[in-house]
Structure formats: C-alpha cells, structure tokens
C-alpha positions as CSV (number, residue, x, y, z in Angstrom):
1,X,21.1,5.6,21.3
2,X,20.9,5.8,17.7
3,X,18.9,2.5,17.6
4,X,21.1,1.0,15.1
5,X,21.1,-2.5,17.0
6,X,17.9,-3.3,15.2
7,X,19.8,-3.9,12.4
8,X,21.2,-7.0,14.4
9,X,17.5,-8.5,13.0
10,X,18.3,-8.7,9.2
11,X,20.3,-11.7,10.3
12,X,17.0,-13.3,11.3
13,X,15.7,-14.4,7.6
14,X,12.2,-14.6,8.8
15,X,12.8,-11.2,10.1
16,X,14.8,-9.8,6.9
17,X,12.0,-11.0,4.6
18,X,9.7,-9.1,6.5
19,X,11.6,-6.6,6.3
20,X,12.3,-6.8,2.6
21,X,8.5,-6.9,1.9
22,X,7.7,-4.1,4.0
23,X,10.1,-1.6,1.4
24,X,8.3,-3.5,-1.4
25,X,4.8,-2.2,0.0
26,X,5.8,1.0,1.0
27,X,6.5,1.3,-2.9
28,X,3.1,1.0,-3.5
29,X,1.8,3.1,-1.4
30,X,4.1,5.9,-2.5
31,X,2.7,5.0,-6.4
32,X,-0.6,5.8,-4.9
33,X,0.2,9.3,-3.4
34,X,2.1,10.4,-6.2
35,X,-0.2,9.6,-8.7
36,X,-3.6,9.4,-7.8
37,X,-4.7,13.3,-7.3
38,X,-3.0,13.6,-11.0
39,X,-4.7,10.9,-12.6
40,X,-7.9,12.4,-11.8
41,X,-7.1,15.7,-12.0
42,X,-5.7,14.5,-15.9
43,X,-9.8,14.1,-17.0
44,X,-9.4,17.7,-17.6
45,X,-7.5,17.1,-20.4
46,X,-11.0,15.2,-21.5
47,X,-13.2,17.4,-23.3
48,X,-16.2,15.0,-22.2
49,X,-15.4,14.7,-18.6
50,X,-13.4,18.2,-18.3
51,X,-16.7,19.7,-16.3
52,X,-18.0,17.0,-14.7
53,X,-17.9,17.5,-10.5
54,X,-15.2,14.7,-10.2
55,X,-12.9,16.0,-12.1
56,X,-13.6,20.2,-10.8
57,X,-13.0,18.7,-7.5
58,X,-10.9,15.8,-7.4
59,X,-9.6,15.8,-3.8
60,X,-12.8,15.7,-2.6
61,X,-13.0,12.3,-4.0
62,X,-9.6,11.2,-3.1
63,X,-10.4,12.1,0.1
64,X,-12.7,9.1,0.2
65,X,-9.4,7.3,0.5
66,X,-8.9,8.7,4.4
67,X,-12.1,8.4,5.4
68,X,-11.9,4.7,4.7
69,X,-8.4,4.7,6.2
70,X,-10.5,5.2,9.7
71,X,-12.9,3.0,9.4
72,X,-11.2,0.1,8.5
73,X,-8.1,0.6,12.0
74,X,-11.6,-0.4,13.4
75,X,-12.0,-3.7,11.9
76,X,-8.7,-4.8,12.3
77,X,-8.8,-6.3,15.5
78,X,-11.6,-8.8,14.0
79,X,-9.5,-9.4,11.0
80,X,-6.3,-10.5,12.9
81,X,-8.1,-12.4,15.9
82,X,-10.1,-14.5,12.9
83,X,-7.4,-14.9,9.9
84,X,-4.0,-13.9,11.9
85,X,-0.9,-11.5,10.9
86,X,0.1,-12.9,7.9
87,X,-3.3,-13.4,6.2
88,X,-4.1,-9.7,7.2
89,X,-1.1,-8.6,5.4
90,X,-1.8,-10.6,2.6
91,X,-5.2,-9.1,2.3
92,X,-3.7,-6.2,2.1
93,X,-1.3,-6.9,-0.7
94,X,-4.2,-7.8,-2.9
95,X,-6.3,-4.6,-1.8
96,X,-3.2,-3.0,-3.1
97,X,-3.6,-4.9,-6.6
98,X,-7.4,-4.1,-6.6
99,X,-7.1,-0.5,-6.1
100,X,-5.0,0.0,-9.0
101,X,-6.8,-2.1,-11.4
102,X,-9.9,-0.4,-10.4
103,X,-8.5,2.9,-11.1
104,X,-7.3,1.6,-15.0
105,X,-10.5,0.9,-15.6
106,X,-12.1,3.6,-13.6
107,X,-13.6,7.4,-15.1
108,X,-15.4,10.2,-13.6
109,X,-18.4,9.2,-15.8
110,X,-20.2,5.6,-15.7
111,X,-16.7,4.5,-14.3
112,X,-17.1,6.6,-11.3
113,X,-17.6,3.7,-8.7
114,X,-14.6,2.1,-9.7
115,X,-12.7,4.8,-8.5
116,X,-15.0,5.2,-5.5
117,X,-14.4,1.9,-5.1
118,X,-10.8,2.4,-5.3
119,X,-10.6,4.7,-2.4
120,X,-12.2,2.6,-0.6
121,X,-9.8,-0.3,-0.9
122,X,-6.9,2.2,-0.1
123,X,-8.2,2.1,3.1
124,X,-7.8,-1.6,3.8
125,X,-4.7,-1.3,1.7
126,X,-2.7,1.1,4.2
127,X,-3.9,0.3,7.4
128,X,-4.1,-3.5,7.6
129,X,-0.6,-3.9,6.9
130,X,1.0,-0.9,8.5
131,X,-1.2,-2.2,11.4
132,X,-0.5,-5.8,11.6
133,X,3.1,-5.0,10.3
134,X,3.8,-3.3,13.6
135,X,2.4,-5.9,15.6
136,X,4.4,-8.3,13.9
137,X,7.2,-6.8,14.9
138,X,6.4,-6.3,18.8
139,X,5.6,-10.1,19.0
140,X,8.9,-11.5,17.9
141,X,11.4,-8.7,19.0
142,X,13.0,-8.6,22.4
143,X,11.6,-6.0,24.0
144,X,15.1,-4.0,24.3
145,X,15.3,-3.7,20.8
146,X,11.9,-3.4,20.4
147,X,11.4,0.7,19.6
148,X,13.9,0.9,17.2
149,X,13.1,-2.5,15.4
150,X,9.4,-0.5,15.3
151,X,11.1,2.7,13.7
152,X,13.5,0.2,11.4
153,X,9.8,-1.0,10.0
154,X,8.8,2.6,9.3
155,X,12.4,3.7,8.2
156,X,12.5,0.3,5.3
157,X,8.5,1.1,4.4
158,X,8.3,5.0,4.3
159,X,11.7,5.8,3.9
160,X,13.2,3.2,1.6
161,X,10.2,1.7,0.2
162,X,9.0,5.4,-1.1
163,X,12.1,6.4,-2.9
164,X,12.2,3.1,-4.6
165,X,8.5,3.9,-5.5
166,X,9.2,7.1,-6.3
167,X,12.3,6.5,-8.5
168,X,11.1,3.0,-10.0
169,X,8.0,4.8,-10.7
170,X,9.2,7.6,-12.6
171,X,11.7,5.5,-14.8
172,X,9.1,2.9,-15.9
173,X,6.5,5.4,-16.8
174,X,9.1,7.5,-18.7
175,X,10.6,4.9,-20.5
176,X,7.3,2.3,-21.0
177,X,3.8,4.7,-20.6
178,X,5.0,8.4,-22.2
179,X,3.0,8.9,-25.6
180,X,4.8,11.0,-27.9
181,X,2.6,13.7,-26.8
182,X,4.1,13.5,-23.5
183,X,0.6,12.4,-21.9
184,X,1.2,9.1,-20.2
185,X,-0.4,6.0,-20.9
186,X,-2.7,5.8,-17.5
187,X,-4.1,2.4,-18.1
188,X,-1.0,1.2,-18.6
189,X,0.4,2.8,-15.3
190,X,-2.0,1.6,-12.8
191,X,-1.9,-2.1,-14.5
192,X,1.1,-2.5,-14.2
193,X,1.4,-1.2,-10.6
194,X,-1.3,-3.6,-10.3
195,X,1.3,-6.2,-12.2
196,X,3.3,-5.7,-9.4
197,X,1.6,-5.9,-6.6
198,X,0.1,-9.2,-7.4
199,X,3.8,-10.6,-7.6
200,X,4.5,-9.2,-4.6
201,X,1.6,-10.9,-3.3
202,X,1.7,-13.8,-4.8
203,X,5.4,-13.6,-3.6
204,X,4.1,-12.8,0.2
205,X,2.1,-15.8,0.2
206,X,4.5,-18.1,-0.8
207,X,7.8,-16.9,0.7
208,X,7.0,-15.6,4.6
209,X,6.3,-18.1,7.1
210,X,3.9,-17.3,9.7
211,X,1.6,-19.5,11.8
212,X,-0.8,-17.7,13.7
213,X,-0.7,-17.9,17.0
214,X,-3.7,-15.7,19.0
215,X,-1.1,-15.0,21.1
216,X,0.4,-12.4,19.2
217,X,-2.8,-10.0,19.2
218,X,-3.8,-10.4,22.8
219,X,-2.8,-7.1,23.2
220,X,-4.4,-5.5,20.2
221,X,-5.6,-2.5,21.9
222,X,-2.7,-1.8,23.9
C-alpha cells in the first residue's frame, strides 16, 4: 500500500546506481533554485549594475529558465529516439555543468547573455533527465511495482537529492566562499557547483550501463 516494495530494486545495482545518480542530480537542481534569484538579485549590492533592468527585475529573467523548461519536453522525444536514455541523461549532466559556469562568469551588463544563456540550459538541464529518468524506470520495472518505483525516483531526486543540496550547499559555501564581510564568493560558488557536476558526469558516463534499445521509447507519448 505504502509502496515500499520498490525498495526491493536497490538490490538491482544497475538499478541502485540509477538511483544513486538521480539524488546526486536532484542536488543540483536544488543549488539552482536556492541560489539563482539571489545571485542576481546580489548585483544590487553593485553600485555599477545596482539600476540596470536585470537586476530591478531579476525574476523576469530567471523566468527565462521556465519558458525553456517547455520548450525543450518538446524536443525530447527526438533526443531519445536519436542518442537513447543514457546519452540524454548525460546531456543533461553537462547542461547542468554549463549553466553554472555560465552564471560565474555571467553579469547583468556585457555578461548578460551568459546568464541568458544560462536559463536557457536550465531548461535542457531539468527536463531531459527528469524526462528520460522516468522512462528509464517504466522500461526495466515490472509493471506491479512500477508506480511506486516512479515515486521512489521522485522521492531519491526531490526529496533526498534536495536536502543533500540544500545542506551540502550551505556548509561548503559557509566554510569555503564567505568573505569576511559575509558576502559570498559567487564565482567561486557556481564553479564549484560546476566542479561537481562535471564529476558527476564524468562519473555517469563511465559507471551506468545502458545500451539503447528503441524499444524503450516506443511509447514516448504515452
């Protein structure tokens, strides 16, 4: 009832690994909400950017990052068909790394496009592996346990995932990118996120077994 017999998969390996990678990318998608509205917002601390439009309106912007979450749930069924589940996911690991080194290097002046840019990416970042995640997960589950092994992905990637990005996150930046001043270090921040999503990645792509089988995204509209 409670649907704890999708637990019964972390004695799969392929299927714990998954698993495993799904909390370490719900980390970084918890960096990204916590902290990008605040970074942008902090310009105002900028006496040269404090009244530029950006800055004024900063969730305007950020919004970008939504309205490329949309588009992109459209191209996915062209992504998987051509390069597969895993490859899809591992596009989106490195989406994750690009948005966060485009936002170190990114201001609301002549930088403005990297943070454009930035939103952008987010959208390829979130959906293509929440997306292809899921589907991952109804192609090698029996179908009995198949709901709750669907909310055990959610449960280990929003739950899990963002309180290990939310508590990770707060610890590295207090201890490693606080000034004395108490303003953080926000180049620092986002490369190091950065850091870490490319190890994830690079992790990902080494680790997790996969073959792509067309099989698996017949169904990609259902």
């Amino acid at each position: 009832t409670l649907g704890l017999n999708a637990f019964s998969l972390f004695k799969n390996g392929k299927m714990a690994m998954f698993f495993m990678f799904a909390m370490l990318l719900g980390a970084a998608l918890q960096l990204t909400n916590m902290y990008g509205d605040r970074y942008v917002d902090n310009f105002k601390e900028i006496p040269k950017y404090a009244d530029l439009f950006v800055v004024k309106y900063s969730t305007i912007i950020m919004s970008i990052s939504q309205i490329s979450e949309t588009l992109f749930i459209l191209a996915i069924p062209f992504f998987l068909k051509r390069f597969g589940i895993k490859q899809v996911m591992l596009i989106s690991m490195v989406a994750w790394v690009l948005r966060f080194g485009l936002l170190a290097y990114g201001n609301p002046a002549d930088g403005l496009w990297m943070i454009i840019v930035s939103c952008i990416v987010y959208g390829m970042a979130f959906d293509f592996f929440n997306v292809s995640g899921s589907l991952f997960v109804e192609s090698t589950t029996d179908s009995k346990i198949r709901s709750s092994a669907q909310g055990l992905f959610m449960m280990m990637s929003n739950g899990f995932g963002a309180i290990m990005g939310s508590f990770g996150s707060g610890y590295i930046i207090e201890q490693f990118f606080t000034n004395s001043d108490k303003s953080w270090d926000w180049r620092g921040i986002w490369i190091c996120f950065a850091i870490y999503s490319a190890i994830v990645a690079i992790l990902f792509a080494v680790l997790f077994k996969h073959k792509h089988d067309p099989k698996d995204i017949a169904n990609i509209n259902h």
